[in-house]
C-alpha positions as CSV (number, residue, x, y, z in Angstrom):
1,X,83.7,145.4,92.1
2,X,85.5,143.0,94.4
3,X,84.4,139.2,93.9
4,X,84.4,136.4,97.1
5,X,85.4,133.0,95.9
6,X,83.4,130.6,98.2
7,X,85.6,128.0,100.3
8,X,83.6,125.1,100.4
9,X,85.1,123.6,98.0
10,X,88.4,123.3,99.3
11,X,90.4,121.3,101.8
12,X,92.7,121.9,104.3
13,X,95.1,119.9,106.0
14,X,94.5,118.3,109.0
15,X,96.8,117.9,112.4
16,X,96.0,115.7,114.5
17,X,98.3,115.0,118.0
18,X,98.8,111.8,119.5
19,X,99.8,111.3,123.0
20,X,99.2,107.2,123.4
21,X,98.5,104.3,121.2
22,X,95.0,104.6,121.2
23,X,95.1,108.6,119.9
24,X,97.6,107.4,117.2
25,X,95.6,104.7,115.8
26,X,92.2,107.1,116.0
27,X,94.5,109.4,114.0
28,X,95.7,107.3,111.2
29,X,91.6,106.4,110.8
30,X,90.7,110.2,110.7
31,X,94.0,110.9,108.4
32,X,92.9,108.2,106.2
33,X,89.5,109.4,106.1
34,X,90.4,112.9,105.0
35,X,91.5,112.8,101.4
36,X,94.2,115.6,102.2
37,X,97.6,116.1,103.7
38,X,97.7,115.7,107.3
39,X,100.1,115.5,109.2
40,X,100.0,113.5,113.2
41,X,102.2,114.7,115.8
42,X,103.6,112.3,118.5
43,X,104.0,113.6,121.9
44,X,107.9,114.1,122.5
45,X,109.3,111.1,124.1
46,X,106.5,108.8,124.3
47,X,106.5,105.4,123.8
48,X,103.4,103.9,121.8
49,X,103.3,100.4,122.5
50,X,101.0,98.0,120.5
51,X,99.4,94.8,122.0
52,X,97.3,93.9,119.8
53,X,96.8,93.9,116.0
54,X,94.5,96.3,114.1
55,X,94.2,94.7,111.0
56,X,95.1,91.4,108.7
57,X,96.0,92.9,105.5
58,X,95.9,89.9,103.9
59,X,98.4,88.6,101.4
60,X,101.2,90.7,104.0
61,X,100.1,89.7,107.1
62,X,98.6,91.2,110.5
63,X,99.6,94.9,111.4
64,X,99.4,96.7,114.8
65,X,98.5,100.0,113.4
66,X,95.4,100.4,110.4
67,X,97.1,100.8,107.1
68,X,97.8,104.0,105.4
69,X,95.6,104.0,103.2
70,X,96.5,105.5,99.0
71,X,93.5,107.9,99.3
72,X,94.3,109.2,102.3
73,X,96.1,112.3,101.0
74,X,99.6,112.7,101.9
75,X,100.7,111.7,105.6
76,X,102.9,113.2,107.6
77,X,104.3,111.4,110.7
78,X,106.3,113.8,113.2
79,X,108.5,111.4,115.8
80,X,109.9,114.2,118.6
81,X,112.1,111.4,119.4
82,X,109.2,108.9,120.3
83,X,109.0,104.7,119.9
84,X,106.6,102.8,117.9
85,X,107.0,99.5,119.4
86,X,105.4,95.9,119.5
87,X,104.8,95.0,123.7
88,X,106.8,92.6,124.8
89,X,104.0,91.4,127.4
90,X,103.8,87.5,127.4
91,X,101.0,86.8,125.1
92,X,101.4,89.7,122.6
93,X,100.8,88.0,118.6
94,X,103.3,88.9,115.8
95,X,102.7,91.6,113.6
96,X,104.8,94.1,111.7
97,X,103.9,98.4,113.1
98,X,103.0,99.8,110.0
99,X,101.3,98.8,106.5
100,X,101.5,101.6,103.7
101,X,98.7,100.7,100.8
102,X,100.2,100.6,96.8
Protein backbone atom coordinates (compact mmCIF):
# COMPACT_ATOMS: atom_id res chain seq x y z
CA UNK A 1 0.00 0.00 0.00
CA UNK A 2 1.29 3.36 -1.16
CA UNK A 3 1.68 5.95 1.78
CA UNK A 4 1.20 10.14 1.22
CA UNK A 5 3.56 12.16 3.35
CA UNK A 6 1.63 15.36 4.17
CA UNK A 7 3.35 18.77 3.04
CA UNK A 8 2.50 20.98 5.60
CA UNK A 9 5.18 20.81 7.30
CA UNK A 10 7.56 21.89 4.84
CA UNK A 11 8.91 25.06 3.32
CA UNK A 12 9.59 26.20 0.12
CA UNK A 13 11.63 28.95 -1.14
CA UNK A 14 10.30 32.06 -1.93
CA UNK A 15 11.00 34.50 -5.16
CA UNK A 16 10.08 37.55 -4.96
CA UNK A 17 10.83 40.33 -8.07
CA UNK A 18 11.60 43.74 -7.55
CA UNK A 19 11.22 46.36 -10.12
CA UNK A 20 11.72 49.79 -7.82
CA UNK A 21 12.93 50.67 -4.42
CA UNK A 22 9.72 50.33 -2.85
CA UNK A 23 9.17 46.39 -4.18
CA UNK A 24 12.80 45.76 -3.00
CA UNK A 25 12.55 46.92 0.39
CA UNK A 26 8.77 45.07 0.71
CA UNK A 27 10.91 42.12 -0.43
CA UNK A 28 13.76 42.06 1.98
CA UNK A 29 10.67 42.38 4.84
CA UNK A 30 8.81 39.30 3.30
CA UNK A 31 12.38 37.39 2.75
CA UNK A 32 13.11 38.17 6.25
CA UNK A 33 9.91 37.05 7.43
CA UNK A 34 10.02 33.61 5.79
CA UNK A 35 12.52 31.54 7.62
CA UNK A 36 13.69 29.87 4.26
CA UNK A 37 15.84 30.53 1.24
CA UNK A 38 14.57 33.15 -1.04
CA UNK A 39 15.84 34.50 -3.39
CA UNK A 40 14.78 38.58 -4.93
CA UNK A 41 15.23 39.26 -8.41
CA UNK A 42 16.05 42.91 -9.62
CA UNK A 43 14.53 44.02 -12.79
CA UNK A 44 17.49 44.01 -15.43
CA UNK A 45 18.97 47.45 -15.57
CA UNK A 46 17.18 49.30 -13.05
CA UNK A 47 18.39 51.68 -10.88
CA UNK A 48 16.98 51.43 -7.12
CA UNK A 49 17.65 54.67 -5.61
CA UNK A 50 17.23 55.29 -1.84
CA UNK A 51 16.16 58.57 -0.26
CA UNK A 52 15.52 57.92 2.84
CA UNK A 53 16.65 55.53 5.62
CA UNK A 54 14.72 52.40 6.63
CA UNK A 55 16.24 51.76 9.77
CA UNK A 56 18.96 52.94 12.63
CA UNK A 57 20.57 49.76 13.47
CA UNK A 58 22.08 51.13 16.30
CA UNK A 59 25.61 50.70 17.35
CA UNK A 60 26.40 50.66 13.05
CA UNK A 61 24.39 53.39 12.07
CA UNK A 62 21.31 54.27 9.79
CA UNK A 63 20.68 51.96 6.68
CA UNK A 64 18.57 52.66 3.54
CA UNK A 65 17.37 49.17 3.12
CA UNK A 66 15.86 46.89 6.42
CA UNK A 67 18.53 44.60 7.62
CA UNK A 68 18.93 41.11 6.58
CA UNK A 69 17.96 39.59 9.15
CA UNK A 70 19.91 35.87 10.67
CA UNK A 71 16.61 34.10 10.73
CA UNK A 72 15.65 35.01 7.61
CA UNK A 73 16.77 31.76 5.90
CA UNK A 74 19.37 32.16 3.26
CA UNK A 75 19.01 35.23 0.75
CA UNK A 76 19.64 35.36 -2.52
CA UNK A 77 20.09 38.77 -4.22
CA UNK A 78 20.09 38.51 -8.28
CA UNK A 79 21.58 42.01 -9.86
CA UNK A 80 20.82 41.67 -13.91
CA UNK A 81 23.21 44.38 -14.06
CA UNK A 82 21.09 46.81 -11.78
CA UNK A 83 22.33 49.82 -9.18
CA UNK A 84 21.60 50.01 -5.58
CA UNK A 85 22.34 53.54 -4.91
CA UNK A 86 21.99 56.38 -2.20
CA UNK A 87 20.01 59.67 -4.20
CA UNK A 88 22.01 62.26 -4.71
CA UNK A 89 18.92 64.74 -4.31
CA UNK A 90 19.89 67.86 -2.09
CA UNK A 91 18.64 66.86 1.27
CA UNK A 92 19.14 63.00 1.14
CA UNK A 93 20.75 61.92 5.00
CA UNK A 94 23.82 59.46 5.13
CA UNK A 95 23.38 56.00 5.37
CA UNK A 96 25.22 52.96 4.23
CA UNK A 97 22.63 50.35 1.44
CA UNK A 98 22.70 47.37 3.19
CA UNK A 99 23.03 45.89 6.90
CA UNK A 100 23.47 42.01 7.20
CA UNK A 101 22.52 40.82 10.98
CA UNK A 102 25.49 38.45 12.97
Amino acid sequence: MDCLDPLEWRRLFASYPAASAGELIAAINAANQSGTADTITLAAGNTFSLTSVDNDNWPDGPNGLPTIAAGGGNLTLLGNGATIERSAATGTPAFRLLNVAA
